[in-house]
Backbone bond lengths (Angstrom), bond angles and torsions (degrees), N, CA, C in turn:
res aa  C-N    CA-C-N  psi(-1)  N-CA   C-N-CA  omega(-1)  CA-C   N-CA-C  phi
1 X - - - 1.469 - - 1.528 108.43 -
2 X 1.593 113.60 133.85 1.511 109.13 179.79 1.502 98.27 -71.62
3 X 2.081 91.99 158.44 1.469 90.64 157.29 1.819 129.14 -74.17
4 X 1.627 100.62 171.80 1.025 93.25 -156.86 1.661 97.08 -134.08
5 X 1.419 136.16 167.63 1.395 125.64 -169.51 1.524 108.33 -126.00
6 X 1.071 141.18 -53.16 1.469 115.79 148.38 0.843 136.87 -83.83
7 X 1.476 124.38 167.79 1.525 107.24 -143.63 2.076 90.27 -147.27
8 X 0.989 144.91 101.01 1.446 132.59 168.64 1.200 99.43 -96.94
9 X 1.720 126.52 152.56 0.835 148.33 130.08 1.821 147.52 -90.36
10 X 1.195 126.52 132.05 1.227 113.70 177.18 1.319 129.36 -116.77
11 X 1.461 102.02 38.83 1.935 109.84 -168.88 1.434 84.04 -160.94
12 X 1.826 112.11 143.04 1.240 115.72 161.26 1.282 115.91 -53.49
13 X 1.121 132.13 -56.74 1.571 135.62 -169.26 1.178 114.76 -57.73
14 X 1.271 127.46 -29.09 1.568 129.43 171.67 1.202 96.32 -75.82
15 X 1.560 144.75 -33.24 1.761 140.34 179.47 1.550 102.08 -63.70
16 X 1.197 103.01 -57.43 1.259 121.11 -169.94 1.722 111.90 -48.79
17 X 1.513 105.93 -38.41 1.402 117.96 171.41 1.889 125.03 -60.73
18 X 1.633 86.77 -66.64 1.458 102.30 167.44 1.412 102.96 -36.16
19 X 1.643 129.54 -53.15 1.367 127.90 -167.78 1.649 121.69 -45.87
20 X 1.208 80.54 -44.69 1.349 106.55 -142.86 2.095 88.11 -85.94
21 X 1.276 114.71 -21.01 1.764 117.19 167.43 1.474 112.58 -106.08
22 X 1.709 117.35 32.55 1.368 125.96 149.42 1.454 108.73 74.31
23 X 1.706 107.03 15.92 1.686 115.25 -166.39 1.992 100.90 -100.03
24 X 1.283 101.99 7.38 1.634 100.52 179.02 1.676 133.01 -38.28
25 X 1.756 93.61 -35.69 1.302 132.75 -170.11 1.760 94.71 -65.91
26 X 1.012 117.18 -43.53 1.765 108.99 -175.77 1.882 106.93 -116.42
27 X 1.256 102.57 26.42 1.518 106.70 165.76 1.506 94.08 -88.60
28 X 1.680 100.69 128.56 2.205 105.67 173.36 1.659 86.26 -134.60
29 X 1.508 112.65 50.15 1.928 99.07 168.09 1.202 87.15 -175.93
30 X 1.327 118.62 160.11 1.347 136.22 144.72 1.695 114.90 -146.46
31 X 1.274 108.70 -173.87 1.225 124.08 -174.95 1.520 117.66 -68.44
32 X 0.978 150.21 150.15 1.836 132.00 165.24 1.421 95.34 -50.08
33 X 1.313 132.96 -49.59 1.928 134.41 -153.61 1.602 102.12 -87.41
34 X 1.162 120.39 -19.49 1.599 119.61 168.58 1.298 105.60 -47.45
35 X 1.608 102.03 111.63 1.702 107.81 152.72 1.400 115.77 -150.01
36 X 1.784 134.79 36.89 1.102 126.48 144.03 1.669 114.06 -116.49
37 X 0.900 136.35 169.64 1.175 97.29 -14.00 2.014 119.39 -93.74
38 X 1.365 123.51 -170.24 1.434 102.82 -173.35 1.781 118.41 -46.75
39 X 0.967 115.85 -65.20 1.423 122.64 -166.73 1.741 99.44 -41.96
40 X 1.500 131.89 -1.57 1.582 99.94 -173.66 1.600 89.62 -104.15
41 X 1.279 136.97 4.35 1.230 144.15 -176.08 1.429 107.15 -38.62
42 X 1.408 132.30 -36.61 1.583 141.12 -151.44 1.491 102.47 -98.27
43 X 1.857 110.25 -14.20 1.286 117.47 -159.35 1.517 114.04 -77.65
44 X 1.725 139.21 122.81 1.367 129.75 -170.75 1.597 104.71 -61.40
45 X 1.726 104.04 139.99 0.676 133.48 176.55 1.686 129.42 -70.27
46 X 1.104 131.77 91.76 1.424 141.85 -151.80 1.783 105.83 -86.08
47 X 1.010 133.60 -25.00 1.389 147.27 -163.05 1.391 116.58 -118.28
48 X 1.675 128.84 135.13 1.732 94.69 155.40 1.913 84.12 -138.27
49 X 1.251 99.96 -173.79 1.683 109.69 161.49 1.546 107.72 -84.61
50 X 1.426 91.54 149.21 1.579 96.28 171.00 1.259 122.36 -85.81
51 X 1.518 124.60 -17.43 1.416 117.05 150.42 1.345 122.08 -118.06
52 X 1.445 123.88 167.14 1.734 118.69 -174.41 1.863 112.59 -57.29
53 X 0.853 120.04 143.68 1.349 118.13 -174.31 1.325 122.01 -136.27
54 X 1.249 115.90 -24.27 1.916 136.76 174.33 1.899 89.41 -54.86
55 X 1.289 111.86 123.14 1.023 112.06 153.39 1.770 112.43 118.44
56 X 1.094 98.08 -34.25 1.190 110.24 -159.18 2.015 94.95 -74.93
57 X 1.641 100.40 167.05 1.421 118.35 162.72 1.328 125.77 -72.16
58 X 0.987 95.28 -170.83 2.100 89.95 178.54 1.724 105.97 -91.95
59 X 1.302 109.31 -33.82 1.635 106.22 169.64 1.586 106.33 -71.94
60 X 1.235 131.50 -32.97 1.234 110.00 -164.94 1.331 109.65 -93.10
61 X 1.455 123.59 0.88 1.307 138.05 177.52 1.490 105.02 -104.68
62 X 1.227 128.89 -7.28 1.399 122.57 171.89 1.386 87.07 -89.84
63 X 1.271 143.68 -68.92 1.402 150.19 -166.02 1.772 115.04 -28.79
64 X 1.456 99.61 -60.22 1.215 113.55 158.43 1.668 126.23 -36.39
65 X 1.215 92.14 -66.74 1.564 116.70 -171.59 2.023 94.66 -51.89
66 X 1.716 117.15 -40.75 1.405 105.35 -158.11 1.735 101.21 -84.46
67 X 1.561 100.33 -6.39 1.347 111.04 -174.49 1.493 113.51 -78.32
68 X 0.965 109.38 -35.33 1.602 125.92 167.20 1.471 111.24 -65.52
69 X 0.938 115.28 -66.46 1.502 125.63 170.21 1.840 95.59 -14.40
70 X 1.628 80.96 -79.72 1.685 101.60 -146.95 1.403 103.84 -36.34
71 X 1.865 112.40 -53.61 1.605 143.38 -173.06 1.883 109.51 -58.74
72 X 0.999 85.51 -66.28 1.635 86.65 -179.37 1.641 123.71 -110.87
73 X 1.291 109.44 -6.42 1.804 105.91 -174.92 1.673 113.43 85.17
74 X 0.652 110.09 -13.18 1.714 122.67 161.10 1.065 139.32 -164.44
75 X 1.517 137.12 169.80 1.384 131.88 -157.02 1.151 82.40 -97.81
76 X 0.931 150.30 -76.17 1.591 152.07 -138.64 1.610 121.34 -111.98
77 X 1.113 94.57 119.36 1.549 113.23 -175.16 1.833 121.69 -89.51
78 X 0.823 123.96 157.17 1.553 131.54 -167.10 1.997 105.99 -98.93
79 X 1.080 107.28 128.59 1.810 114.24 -179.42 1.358 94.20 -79.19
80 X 1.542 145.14 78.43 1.482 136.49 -170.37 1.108 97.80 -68.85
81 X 1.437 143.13 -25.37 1.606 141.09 -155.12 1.784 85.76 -92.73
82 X 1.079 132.59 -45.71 1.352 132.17 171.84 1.142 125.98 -56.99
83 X 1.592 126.95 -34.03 0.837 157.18 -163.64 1.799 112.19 -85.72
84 X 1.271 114.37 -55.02 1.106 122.62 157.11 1.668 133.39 -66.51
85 X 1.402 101.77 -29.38 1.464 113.32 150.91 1.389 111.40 -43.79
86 X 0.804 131.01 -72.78 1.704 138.28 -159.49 1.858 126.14 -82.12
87 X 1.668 86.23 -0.05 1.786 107.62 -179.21 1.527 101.91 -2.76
88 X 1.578 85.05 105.73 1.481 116.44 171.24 1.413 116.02 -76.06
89 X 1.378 112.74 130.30 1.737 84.91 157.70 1.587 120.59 -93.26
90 X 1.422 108.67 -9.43 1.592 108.18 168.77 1.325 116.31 -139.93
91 X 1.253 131.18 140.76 1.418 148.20 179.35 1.626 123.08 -78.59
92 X 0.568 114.21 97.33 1.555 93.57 175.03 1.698 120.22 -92.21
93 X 1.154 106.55 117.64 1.904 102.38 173.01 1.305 110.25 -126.39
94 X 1.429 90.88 -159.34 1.733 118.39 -172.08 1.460 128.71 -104.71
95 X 1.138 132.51 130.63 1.616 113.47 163.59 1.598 92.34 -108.05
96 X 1.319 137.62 -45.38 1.348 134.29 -147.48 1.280 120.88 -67.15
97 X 1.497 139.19 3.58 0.998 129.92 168.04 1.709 109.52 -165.66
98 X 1.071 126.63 134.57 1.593 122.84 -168.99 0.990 108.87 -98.75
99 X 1.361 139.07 -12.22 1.405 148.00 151.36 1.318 125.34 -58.69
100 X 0.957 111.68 -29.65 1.870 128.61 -159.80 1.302 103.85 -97.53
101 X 1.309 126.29 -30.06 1.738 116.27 -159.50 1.829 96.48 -164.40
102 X 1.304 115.85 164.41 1.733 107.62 157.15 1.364 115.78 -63.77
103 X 1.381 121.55 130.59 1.285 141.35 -171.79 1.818 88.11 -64.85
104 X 1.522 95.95 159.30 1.500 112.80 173.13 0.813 116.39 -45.38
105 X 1.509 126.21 -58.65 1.486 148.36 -151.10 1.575 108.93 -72.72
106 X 1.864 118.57 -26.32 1.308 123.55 -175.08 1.323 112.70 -80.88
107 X 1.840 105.72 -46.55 1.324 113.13 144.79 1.270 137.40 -37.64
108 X 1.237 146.84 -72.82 1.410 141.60 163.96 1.901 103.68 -33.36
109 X 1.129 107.59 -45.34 1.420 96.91 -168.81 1.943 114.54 -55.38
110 X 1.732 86.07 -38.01 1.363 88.45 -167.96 1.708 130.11 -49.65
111 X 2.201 78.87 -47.40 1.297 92.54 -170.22 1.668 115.31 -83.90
112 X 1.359 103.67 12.54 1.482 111.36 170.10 1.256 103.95 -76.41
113 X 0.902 125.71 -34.28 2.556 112.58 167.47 1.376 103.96 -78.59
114 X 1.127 122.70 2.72 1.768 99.90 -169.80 1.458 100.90 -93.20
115 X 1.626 105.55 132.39 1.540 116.50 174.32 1.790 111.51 -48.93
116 X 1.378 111.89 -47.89 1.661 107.16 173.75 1.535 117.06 -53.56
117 X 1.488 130.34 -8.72 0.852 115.29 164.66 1.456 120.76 70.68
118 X 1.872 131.96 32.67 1.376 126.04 -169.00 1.604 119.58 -77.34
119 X 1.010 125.46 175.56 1.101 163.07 -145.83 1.826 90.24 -124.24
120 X 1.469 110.69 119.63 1.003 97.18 174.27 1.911 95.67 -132.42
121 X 1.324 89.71 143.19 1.122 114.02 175.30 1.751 155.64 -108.88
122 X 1.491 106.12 82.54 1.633 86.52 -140.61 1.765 109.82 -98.17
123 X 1.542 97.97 135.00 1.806 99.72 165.55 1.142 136.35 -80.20
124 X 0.999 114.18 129.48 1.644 117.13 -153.48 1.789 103.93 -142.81
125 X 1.131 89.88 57.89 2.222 103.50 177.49 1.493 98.49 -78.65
126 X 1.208 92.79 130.79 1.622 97.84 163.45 1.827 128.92 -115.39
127 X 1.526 104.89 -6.89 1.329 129.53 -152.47 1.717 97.33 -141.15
128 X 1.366 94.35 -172.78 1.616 98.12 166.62 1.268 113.70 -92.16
129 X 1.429 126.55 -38.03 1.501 142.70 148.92 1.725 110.88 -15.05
130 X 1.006 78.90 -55.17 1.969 92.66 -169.67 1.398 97.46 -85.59
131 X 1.005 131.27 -3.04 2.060 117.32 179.25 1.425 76.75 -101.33
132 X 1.157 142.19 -54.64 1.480 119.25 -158.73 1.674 118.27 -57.13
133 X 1.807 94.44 -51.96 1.147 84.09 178.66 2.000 136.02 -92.27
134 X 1.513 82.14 29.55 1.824 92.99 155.28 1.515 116.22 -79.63
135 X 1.856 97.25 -23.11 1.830 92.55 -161.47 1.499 85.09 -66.88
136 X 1.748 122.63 -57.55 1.420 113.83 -165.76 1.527 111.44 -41.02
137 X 1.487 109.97 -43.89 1.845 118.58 -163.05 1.999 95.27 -53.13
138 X 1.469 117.79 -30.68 1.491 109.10 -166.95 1.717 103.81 -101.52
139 X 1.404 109.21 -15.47 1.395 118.81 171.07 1.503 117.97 -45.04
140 X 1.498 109.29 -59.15 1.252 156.01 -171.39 1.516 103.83 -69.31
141 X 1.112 103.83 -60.65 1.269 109.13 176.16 1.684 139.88 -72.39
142 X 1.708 90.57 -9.01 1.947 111.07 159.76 1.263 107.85 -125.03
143 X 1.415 114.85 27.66 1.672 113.10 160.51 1.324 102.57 93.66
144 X 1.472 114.44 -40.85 1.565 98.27 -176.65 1.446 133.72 -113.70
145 X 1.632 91.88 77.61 1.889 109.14 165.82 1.441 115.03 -37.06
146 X 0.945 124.64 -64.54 1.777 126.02 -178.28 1.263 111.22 -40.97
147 X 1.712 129.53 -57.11 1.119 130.95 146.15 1.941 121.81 -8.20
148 X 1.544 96.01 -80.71 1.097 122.11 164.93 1.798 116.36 -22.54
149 X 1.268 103.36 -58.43 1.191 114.18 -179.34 1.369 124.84 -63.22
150 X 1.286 114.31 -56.33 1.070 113.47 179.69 1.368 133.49 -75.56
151 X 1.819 106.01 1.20 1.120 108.45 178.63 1.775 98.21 -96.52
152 X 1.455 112.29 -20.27 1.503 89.95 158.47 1.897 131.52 -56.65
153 X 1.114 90.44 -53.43 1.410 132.41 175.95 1.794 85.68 -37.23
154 X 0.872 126.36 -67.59 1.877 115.52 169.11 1.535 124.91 -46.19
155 X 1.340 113.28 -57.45 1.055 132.83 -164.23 1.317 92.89 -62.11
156 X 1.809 135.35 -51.96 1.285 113.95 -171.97 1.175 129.29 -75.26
157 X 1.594 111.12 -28.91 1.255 128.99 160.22 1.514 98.57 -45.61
158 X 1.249 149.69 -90.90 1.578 135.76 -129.30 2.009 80.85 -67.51
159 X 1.104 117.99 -35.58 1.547 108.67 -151.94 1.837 110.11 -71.65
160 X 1.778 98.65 -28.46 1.585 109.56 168.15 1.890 97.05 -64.00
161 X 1.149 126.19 -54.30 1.250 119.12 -172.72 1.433 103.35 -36.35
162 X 1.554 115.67 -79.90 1.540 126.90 177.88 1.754 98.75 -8.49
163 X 1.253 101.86 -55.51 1.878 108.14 -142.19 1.784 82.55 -72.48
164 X 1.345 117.05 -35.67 1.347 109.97 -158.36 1.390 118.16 -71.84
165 X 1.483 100.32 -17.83 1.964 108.45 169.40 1.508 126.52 -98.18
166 X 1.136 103.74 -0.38 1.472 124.43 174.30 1.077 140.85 -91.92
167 X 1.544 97.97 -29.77 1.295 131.28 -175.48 1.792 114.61 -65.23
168 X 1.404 127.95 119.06 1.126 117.59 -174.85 1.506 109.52 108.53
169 X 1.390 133.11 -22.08 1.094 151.41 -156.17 1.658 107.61 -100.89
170 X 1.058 108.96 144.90 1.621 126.91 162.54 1.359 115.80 -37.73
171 X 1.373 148.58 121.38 1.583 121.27 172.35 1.816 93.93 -123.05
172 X 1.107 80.32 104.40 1.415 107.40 154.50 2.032 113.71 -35.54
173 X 1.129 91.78 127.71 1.199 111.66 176.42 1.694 117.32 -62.31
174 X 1.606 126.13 132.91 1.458 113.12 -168.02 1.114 88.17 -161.62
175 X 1.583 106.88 149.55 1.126 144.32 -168.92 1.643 97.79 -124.77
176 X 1.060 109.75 126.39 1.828 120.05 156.81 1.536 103.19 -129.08
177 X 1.302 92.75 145.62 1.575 131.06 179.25 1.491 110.22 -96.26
178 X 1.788 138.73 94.04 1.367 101.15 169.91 1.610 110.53 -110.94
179 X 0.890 106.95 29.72 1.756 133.03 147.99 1.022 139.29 -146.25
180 X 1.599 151.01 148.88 1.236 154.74 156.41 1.794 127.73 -52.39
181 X 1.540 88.01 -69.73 1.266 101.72 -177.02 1.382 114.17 -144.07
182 X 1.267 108.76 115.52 1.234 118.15 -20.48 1.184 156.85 -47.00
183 X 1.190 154.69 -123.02 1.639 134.27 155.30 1.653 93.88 -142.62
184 X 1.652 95.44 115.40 1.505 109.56 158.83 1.200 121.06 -121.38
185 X 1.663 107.69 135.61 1.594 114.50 162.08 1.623 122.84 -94.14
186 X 1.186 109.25 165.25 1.713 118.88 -130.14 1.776 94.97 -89.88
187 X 1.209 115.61 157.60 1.427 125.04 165.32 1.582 95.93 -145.89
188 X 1.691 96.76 -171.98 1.368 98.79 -176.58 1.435 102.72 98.15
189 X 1.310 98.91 -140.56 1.502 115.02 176.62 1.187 128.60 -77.89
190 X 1.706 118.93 -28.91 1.084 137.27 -164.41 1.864 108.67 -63.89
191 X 1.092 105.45 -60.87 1.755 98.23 178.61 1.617 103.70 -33.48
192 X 1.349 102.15 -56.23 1.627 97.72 -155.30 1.205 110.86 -49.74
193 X 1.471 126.96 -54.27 1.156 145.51 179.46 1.863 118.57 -44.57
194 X 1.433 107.72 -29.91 1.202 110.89 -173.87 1.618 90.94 -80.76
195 X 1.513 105.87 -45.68 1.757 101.15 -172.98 1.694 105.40 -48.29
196 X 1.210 94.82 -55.30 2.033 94.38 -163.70 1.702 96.52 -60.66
197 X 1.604 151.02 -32.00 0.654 137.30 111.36 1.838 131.07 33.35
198 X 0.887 90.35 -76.99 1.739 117.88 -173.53 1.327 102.61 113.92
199 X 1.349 139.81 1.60 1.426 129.85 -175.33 1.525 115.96 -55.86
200 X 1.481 142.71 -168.27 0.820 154.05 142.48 1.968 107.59 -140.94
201 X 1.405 111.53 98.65 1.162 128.90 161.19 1.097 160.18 -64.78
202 X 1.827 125.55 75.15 1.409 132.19 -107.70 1.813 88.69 -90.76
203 X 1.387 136.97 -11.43 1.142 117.74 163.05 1.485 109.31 -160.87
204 X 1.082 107.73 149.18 1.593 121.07 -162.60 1.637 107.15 151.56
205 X 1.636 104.10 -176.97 1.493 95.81 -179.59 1.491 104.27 -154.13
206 X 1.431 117.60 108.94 1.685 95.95 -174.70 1.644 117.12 -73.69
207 X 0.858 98.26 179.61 1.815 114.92 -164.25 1.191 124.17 46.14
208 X 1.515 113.78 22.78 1.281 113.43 -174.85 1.538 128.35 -152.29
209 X 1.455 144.01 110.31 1.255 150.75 -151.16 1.699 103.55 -12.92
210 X 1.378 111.07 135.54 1.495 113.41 163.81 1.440 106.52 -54.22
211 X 1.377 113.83 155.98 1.636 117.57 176.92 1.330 103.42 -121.81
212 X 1.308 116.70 -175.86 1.344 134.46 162.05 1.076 133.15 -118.00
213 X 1.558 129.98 128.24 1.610 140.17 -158.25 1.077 95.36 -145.84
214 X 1.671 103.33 144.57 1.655 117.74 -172.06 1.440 117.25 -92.91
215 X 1.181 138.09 117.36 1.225 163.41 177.58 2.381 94.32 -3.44
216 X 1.433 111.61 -38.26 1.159 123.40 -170.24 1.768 111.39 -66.76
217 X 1.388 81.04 -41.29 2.037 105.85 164.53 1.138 110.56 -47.26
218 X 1.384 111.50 -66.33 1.773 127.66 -153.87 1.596 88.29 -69.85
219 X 1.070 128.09 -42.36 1.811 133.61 -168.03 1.370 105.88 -21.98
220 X 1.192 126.07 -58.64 1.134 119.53 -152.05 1.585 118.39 -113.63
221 X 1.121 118.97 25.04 1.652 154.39 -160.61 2.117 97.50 -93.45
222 X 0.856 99.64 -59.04 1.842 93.64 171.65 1.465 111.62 56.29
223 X 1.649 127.94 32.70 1.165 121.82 173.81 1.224 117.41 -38.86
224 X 1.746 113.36 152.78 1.541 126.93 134.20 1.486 113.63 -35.02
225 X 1.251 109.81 -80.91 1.513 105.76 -172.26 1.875 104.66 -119.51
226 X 1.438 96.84 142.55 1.698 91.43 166.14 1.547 112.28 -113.99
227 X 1.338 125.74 156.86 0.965 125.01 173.67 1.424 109.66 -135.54
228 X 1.552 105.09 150.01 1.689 109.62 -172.23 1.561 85.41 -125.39
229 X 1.810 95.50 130.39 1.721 109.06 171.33 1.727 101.36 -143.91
230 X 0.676 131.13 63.97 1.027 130.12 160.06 1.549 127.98 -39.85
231 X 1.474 117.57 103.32 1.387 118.70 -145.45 1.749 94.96 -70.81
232 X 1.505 105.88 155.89 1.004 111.91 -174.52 1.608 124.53 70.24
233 X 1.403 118.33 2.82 1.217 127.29 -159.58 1.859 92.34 -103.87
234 X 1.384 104.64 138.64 2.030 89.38 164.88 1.876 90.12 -95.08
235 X 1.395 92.07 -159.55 1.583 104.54 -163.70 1.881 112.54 -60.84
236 X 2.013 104.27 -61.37 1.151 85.23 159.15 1.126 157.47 -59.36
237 X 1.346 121.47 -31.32 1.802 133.88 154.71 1.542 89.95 -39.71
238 X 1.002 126.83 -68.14 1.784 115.15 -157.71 1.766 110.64 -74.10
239 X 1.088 121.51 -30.58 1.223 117.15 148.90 1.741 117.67 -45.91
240 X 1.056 124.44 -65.49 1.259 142.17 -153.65 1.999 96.51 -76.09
241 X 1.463 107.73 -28.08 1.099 106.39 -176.25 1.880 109.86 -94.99
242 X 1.234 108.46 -7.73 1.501 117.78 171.35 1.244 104.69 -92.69
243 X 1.675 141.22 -42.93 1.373 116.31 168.05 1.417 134.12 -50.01
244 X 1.817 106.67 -36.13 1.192 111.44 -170.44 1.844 109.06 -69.43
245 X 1.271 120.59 -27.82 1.278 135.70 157.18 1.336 132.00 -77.08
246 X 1.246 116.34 22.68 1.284 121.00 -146.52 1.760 97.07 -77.00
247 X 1.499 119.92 -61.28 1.603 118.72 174.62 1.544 120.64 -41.69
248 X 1.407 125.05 -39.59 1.501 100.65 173.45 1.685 103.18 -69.55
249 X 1.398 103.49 -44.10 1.768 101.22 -163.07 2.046 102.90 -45.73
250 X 1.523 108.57 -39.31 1.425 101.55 167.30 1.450 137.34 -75.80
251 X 1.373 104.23 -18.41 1.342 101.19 151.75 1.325 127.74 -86.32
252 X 1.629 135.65 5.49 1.654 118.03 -175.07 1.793 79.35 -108.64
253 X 1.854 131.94 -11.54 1.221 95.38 -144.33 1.774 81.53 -133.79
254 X 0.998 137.91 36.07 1.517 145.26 -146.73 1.757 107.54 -66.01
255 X 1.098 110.21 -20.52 1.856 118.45 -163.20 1.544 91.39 -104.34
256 X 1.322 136.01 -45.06 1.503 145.33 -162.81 1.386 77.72 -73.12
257 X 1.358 142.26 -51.82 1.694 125.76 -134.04 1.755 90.88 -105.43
258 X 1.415 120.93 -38.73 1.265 123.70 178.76 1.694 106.28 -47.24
259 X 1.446 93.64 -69.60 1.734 102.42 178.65 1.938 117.64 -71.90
260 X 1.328 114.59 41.05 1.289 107.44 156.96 2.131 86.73 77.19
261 X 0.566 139.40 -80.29 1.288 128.64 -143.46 1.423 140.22 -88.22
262 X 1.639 87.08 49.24 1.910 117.32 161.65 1.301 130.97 -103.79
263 X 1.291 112.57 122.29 1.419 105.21 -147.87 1.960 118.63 -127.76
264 X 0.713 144.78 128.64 1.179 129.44 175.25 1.713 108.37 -97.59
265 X 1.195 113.68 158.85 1.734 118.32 -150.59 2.031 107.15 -142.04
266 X 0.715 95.40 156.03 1.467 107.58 -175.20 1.448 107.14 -104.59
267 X 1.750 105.76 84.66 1.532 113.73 -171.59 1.480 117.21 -70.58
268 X 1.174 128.18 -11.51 1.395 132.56 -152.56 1.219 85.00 -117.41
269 X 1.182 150.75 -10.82 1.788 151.98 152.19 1.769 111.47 -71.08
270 X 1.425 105.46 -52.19 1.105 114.65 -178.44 1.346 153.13 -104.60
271 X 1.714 103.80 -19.88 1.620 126.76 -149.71 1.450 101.37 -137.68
272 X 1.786 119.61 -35.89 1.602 99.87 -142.36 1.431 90.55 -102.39
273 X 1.581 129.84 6.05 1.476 121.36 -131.90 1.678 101.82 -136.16
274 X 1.331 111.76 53.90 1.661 112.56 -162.35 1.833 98.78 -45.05
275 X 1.578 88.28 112.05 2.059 88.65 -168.12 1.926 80.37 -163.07
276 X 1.316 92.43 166.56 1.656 114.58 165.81 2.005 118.32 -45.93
277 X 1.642 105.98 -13.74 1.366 117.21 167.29 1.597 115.60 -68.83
278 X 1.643 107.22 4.72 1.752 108.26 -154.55 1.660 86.54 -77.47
279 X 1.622 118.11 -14.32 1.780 111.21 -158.39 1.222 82.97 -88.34
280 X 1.286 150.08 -15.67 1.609 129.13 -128.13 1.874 87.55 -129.25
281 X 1.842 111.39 -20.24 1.092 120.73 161.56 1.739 122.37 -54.77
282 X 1.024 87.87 -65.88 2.192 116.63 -166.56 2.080 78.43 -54.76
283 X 1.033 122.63 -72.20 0.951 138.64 -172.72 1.863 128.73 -32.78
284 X 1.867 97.47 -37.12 1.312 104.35 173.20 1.870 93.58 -94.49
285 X 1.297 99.67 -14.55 1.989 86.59 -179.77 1.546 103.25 -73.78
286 X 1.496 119.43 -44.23 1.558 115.81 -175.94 1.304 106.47 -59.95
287 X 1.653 131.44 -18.53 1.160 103.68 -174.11 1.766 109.76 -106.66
288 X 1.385 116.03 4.69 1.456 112.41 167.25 1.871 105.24 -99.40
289 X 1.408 108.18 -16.60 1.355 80.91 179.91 1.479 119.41 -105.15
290 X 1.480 94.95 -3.02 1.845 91.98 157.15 1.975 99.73 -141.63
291 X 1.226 87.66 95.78 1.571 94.78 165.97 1.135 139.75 -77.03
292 X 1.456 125.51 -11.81 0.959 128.57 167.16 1.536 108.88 -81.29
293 X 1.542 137.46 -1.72 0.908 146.80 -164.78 1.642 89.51 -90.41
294 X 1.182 114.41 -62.36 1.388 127.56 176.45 1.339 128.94 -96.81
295 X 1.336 113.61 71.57 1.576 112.34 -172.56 1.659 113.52 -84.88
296 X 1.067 108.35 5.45 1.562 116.18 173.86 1.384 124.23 -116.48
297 X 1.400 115.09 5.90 1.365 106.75 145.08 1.532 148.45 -132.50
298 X 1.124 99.50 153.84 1.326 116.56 -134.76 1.827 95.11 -81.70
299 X 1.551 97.18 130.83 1.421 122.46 173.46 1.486 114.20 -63.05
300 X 1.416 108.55 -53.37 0.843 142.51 -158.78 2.239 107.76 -22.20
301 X 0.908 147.33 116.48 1.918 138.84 -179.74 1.595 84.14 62.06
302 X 1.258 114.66 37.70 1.777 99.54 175.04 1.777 90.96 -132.98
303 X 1.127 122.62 -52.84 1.303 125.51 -145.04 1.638 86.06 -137.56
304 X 1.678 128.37 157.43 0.884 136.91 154.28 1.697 112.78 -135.33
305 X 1.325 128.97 134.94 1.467 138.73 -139.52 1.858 91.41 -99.02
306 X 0.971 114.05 109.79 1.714 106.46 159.95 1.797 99.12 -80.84
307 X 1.839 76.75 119.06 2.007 97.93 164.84 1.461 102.53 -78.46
308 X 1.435 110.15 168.01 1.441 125.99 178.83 1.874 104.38 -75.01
């Protein structure tokens, strides 16, 4: 794919990518939910939700979310007047989740009126396999593969490290949450990550959409460790969204929360955002699920501890 000189995005993880291959300089869009890294903060906003959503719970944000659905076919709508302002020559979107970002299909539509004429491009990772090779797909796609490369070329390296201290070890049994309410466990990328990790992940499904299971399910599950990530959530939202849930989370997870090691997590740093953050993910899991492995790093705006 030739290179290309503007560059919009409509998913953090595709920002997060561009960032992260030194292409910031010809990013003129981002997502409304784009906010790493700091410097794209100033960048116009191409996306918003169609209803208010800051604030809300996980039920009243699923509610929303099915309301949109039903009304328009997606949560999130495209700023075309913004959009055409900033004549892209390439798009970047989504196929992997219709909740999370504008679906492909809204994208292509958009940039089908725009006089620049872009190139749209959509990421669609389902694994850890597949986040890497989006970085190449955007590498490639602003000319600079080598770039591209070597920022894989890191990412597996710190993530072989992970595997290399873990390896041989007990893996603790874990439960992740990447919703409340309802309550879903994780697919996608997330299993894998807990495995390389050292986890062992008593339900979920890798490479494949998170699902939903009823609180009656989870009952009798008794993890090692639980974790609350609520996708799209940063740390306080997921804090704030584990107190308000706090009685089922103590009844499916009673031994993890007794013994210190229930945790709520900062998914939109670490979990929700298939991007170059996947090392900095595996990385905060190796160090909560074997801590003594890692006694030097610091939890601290990373992890917040559910007390009994």
């Amino acid at each position: 794919m030739s290179r290309v000189g503007r560059i919009a995005s409509l998913l953090p993880s595709a920002t997060e990518i561009v960032c992260a291959l030194g292409l910031e300089d010809r990013l003129v869009g981002v997502s409304h939910c784009c906010d790493h890294p700091s410097p794209i903060g100033g960048k116009p906003r191409l996306t918003r939700p169609r209803f208010p959503l800051d604030g809300l719970s996980s039920g009243e944000i699923d509610a929303a979310v099915r309301q949109a659905l039903r009304e328009f076919g997606s949560v999130y709508e495209v700023d075309t007047e913004r959009l055409a302002a900033v004549a892209p020559d390439l798009l970047l979107t989504q196929g992997v989740c219709e909740v999370c970002a504008v679906p492909t299909r809204d994208a292509a539509a958009a940039a089908a009126g725009l006089a620049s004429c872009p190139s749209v491009l959509a990421l669609d990772a389902h694994d850890v396999a597949g986040v890497l090779e989006t970085i190449h797909l955007v590498g490639r796609a602003g000319g600079v593969p080598q770039r591209a490369e070597q920022c894989v070329r890191d990412i597996e390296r710190r993530i072989a490290a992970i595997q290399a201290r873990v390896a041989g070890r007990p893996a603790p049994r874990v439960l992740a949450l990447e919703w409340l309410d309802p309550p879903f466990v994780p697919g996608h990328w997330l299993p894998e990550m807990v495995a390389l990790a050292g986890g062992n992940l008593v339900r979920g499904a890798a490479g494949r959409p998170s699902f939903g299971a009823r609180w009656e399910e989870l009952a009798g599950l008794d993890p090692d460790v639980l974790l609350v990530m609520p996708c799209g959530f940063d740390l306080v939202a997921a804090r704030a969204d584990a107190d308000r849930y706090r009685a089922p989370l103590c009844a499916v997870a009673p031994r993890a929360i007794r013994s210190a090691r229930a945790y709520a997590v900062d998914a939109n740093a670490h979990f929700s955002r298939p991007g170059p953050r996947v090392a900095d993910g595996v990385e905060l899991l190796a160090a909560l699920l074997h801590p003594d492995l890692f006694p030097a790093v610091s939890l601290e705006e990373r992890a917040y501890l559910l007390g009994d």
